[in-house]
Backbone as numpy.savetxt, mean C-alpha at the origin, in Angstrom:
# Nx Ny Nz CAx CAy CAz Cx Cy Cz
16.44 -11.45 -7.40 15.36 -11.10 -6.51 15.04 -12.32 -5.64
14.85 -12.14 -4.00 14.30 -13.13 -3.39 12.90 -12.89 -3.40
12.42 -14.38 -3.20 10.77 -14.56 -2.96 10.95 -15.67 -2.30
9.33 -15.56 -1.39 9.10 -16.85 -0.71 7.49 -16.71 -1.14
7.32 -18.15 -1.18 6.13 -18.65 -1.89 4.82 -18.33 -1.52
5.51 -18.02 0.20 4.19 -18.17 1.35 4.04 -16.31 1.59
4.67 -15.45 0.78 4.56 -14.19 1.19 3.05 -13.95 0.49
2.35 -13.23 0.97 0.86 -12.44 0.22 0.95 -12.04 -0.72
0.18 -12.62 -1.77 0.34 -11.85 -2.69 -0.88 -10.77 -3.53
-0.36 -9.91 -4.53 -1.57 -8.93 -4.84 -2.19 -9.24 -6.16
-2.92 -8.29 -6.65 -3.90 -8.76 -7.87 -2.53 -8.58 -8.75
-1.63 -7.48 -8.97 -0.66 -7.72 -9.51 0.86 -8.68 -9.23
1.42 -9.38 -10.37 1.94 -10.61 -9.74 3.36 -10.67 -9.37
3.77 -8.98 -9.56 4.79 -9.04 -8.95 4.76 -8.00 -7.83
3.70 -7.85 -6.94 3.68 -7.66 -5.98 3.73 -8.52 -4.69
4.25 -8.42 -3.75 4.15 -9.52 -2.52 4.07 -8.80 -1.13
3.33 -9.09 -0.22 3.31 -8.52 1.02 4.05 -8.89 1.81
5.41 -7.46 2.20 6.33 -8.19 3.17 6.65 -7.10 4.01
6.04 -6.61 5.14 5.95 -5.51 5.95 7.04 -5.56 6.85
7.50 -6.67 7.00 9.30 -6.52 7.73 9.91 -6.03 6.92
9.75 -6.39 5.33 11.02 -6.10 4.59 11.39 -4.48 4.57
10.29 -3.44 4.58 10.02 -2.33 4.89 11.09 -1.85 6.09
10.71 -2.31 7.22 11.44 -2.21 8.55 12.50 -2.29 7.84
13.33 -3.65 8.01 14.50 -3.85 7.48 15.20 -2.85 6.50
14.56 -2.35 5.84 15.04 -1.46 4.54 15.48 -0.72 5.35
14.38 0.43 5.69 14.25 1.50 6.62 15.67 2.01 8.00
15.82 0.23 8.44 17.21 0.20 9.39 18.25 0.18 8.36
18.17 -0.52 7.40 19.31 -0.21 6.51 19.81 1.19 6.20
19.02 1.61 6.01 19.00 3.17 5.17 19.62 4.36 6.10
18.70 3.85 7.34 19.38 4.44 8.67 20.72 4.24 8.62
21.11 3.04 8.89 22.60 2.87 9.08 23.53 3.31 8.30
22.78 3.32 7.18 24.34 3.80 5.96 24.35 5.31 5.74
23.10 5.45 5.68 22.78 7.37 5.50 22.31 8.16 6.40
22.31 7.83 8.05 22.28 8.63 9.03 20.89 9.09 8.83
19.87 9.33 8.98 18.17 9.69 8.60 17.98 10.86 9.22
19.10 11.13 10.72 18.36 12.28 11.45 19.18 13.29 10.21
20.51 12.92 9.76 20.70 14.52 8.86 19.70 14.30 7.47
19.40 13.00 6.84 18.67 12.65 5.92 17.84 11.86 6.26
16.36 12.83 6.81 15.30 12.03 6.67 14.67 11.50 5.74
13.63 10.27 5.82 12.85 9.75 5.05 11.47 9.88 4.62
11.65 9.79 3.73 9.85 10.38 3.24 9.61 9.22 2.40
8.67 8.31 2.84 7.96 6.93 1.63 6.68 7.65 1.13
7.35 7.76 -0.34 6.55 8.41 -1.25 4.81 7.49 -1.73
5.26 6.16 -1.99 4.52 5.19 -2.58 4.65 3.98 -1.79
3.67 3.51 -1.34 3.28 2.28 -0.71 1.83 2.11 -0.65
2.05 0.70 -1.48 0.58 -0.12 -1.44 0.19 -0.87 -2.38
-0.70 -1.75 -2.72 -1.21 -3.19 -3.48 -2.18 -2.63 -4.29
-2.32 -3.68 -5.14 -3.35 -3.70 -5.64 -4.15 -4.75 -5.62
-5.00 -4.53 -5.98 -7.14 -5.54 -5.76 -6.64 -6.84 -6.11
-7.17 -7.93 -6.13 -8.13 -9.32 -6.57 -8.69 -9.63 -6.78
-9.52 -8.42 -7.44 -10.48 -8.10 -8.03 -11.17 -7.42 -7.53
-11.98 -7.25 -6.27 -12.54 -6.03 -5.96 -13.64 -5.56 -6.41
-14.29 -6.79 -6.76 -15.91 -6.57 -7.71 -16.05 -6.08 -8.59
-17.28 -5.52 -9.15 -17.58 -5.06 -10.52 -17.86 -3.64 -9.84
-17.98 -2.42 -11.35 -18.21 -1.46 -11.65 -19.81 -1.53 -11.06
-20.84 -2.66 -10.96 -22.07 -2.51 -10.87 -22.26 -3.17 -9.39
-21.18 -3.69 -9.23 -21.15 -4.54 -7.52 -19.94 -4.49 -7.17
-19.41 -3.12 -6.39 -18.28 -2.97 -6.22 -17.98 -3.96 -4.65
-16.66 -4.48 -4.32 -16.54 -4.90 -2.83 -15.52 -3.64 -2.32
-16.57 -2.89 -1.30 -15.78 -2.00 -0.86 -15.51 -2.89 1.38
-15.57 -3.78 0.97 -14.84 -4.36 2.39 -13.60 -4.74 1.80
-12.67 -4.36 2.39 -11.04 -4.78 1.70 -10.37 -5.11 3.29
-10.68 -6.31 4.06 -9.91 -6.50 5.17 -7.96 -6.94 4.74
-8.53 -7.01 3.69 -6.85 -7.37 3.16 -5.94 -6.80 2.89
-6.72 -5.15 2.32 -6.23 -3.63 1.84 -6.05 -3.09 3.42
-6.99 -3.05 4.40 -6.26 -2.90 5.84 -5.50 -3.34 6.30
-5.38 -5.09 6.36 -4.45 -5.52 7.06 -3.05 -4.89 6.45
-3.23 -4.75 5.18 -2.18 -4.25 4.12 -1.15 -3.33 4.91
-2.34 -2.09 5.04 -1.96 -1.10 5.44 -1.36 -0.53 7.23
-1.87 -1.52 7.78 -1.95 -1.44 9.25 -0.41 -2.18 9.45
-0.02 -3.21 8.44 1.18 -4.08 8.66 1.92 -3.38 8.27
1.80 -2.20 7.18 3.28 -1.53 6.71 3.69 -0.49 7.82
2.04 0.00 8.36 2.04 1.17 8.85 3.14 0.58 10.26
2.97 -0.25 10.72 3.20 -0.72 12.29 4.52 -1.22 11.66
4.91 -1.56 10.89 6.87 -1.81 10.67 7.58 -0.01 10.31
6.78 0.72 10.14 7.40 2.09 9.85 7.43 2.65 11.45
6.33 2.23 12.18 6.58 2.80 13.07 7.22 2.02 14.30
7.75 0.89 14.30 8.45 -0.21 14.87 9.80 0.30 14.51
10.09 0.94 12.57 11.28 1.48 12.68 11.64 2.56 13.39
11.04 3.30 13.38 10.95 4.71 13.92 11.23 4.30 15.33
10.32 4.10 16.73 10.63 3.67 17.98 11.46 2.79 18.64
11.62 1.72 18.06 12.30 0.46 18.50 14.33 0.91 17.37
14.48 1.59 16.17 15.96 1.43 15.78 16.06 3.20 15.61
15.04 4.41 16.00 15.70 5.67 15.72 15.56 5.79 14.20
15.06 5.01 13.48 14.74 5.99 12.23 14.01 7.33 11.96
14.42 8.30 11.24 13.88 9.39 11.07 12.73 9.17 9.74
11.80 8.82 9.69 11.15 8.66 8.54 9.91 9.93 9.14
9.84 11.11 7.96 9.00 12.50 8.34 7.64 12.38 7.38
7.74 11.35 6.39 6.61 10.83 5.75 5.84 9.67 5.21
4.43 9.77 5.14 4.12 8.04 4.28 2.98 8.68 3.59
3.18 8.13 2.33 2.26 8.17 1.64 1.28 6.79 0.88
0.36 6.41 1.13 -0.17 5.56 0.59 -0.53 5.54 -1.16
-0.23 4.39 -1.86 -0.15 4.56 -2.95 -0.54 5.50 -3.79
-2.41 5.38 -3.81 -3.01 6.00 -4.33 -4.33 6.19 -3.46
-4.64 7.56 -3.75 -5.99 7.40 -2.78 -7.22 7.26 -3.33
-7.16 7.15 -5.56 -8.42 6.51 -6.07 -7.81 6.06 -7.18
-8.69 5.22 -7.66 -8.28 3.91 -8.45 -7.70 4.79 -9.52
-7.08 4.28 -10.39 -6.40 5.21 -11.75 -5.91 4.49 -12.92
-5.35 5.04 -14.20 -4.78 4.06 -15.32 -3.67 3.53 -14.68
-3.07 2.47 -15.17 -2.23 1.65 -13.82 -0.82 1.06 -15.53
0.20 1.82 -15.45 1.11 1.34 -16.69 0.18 0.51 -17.81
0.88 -0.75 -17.44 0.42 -1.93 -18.18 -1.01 -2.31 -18.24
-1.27 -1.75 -16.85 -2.46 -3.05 -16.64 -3.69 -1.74 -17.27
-3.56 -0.99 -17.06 -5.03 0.00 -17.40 -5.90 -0.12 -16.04
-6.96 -0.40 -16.07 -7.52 -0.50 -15.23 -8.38 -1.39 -14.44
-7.39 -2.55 -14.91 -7.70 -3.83 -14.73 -7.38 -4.36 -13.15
-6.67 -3.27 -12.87 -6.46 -3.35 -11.09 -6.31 -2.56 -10.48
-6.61 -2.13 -8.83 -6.94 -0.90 -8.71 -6.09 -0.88 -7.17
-5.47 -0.04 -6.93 -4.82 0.43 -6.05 -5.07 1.51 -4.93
-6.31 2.00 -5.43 -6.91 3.10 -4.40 -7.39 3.20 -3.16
-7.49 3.51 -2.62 -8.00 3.88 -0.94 -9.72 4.31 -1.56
-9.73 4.48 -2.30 -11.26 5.00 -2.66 -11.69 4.37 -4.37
-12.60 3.74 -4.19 -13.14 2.75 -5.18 -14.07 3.50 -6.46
-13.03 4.37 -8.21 -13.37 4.08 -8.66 -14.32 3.60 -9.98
-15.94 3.88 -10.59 -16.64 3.36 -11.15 -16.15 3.82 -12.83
-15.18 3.21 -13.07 -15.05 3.63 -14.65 -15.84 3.38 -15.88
-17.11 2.79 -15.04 -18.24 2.68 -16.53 -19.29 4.01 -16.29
-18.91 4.73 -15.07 -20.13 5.34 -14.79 -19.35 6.57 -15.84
-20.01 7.30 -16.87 -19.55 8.94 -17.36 -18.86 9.73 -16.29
-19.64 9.69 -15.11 -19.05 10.83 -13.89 -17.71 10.27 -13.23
-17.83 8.90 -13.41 -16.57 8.31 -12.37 -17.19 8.20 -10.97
-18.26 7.62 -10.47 -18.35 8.05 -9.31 -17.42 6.92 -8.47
-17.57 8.03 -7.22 -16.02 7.44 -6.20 -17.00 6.70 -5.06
-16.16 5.79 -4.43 -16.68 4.97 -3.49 -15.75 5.09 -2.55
-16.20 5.02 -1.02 -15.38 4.74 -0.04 -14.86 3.63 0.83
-13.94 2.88 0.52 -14.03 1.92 1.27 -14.06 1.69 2.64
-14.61 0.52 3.61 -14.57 0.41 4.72 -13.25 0.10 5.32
-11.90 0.32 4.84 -10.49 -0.36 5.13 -9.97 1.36 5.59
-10.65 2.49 4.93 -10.38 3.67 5.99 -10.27 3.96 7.55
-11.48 3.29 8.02 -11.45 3.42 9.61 -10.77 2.05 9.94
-9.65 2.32 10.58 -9.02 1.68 11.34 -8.99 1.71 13.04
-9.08 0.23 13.54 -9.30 0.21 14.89 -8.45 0.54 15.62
């Protein structure tokens, strides 16, 4: 596996933010498997927290969970316009926090924030939804 030191990284530690590498894939995939007869559908994409506050003081500003998202979003669609990839879907990871393998729920991946001490679960919205 390559890594570079200086790539972003997420609350989990083998995650890293690399929104070219995406592109790059994407032209790969193109090239070897033709996309217009086999299009692409990205099932799963996205990070998880750095914590992201408490259950009683949640941080629902995530400029980092946007930039996140705005950088993958703009290399999918850089593939798409600029090399002819056929990609017909994206799905963002998760759209509320959830049991996570290993970690439980010690990190959270959601588009929506959440409260696992509350009985109800109540959900939070973050401000990294509206994008400019």
């Amino acid at each position: 596996m390559v890594e570079c030191d200086s790539w972003p990284t997420a609350g989990s530690s083998w995650l890293k933010s690399v929104p070219w590498g995406l592109r790059k894939l994407l032209e790969y995939i193109h090239k070897k498997w033709d996309t217009n007869k086999y299009p692409i559908y990205i099932t799963e994409n996205g990070l998880s927290s750095k914590g992201n506050g408490t259950d009683s003081n949640p941080e629902l500003n995530d400029p980092w969970r946007r930039d996140f998202y705005h950088n993958y979003i703009g290399q999918v669609h850089r593939a798409i316009t600029e090399s002819g990839v056929n990609v017909k879907g994206y799905t963002a990871w998760s759209l509320m926090d959830n049991f996570e393998w290993s970690r439980g729920y010690t990190e959270r991946f959601g588009l929506h924030w959440v409260n696992f001490t509350d009985p109800n679960r109540s959900v939070y919205s973050s401000k990294l939804i509206c994008f400019d």
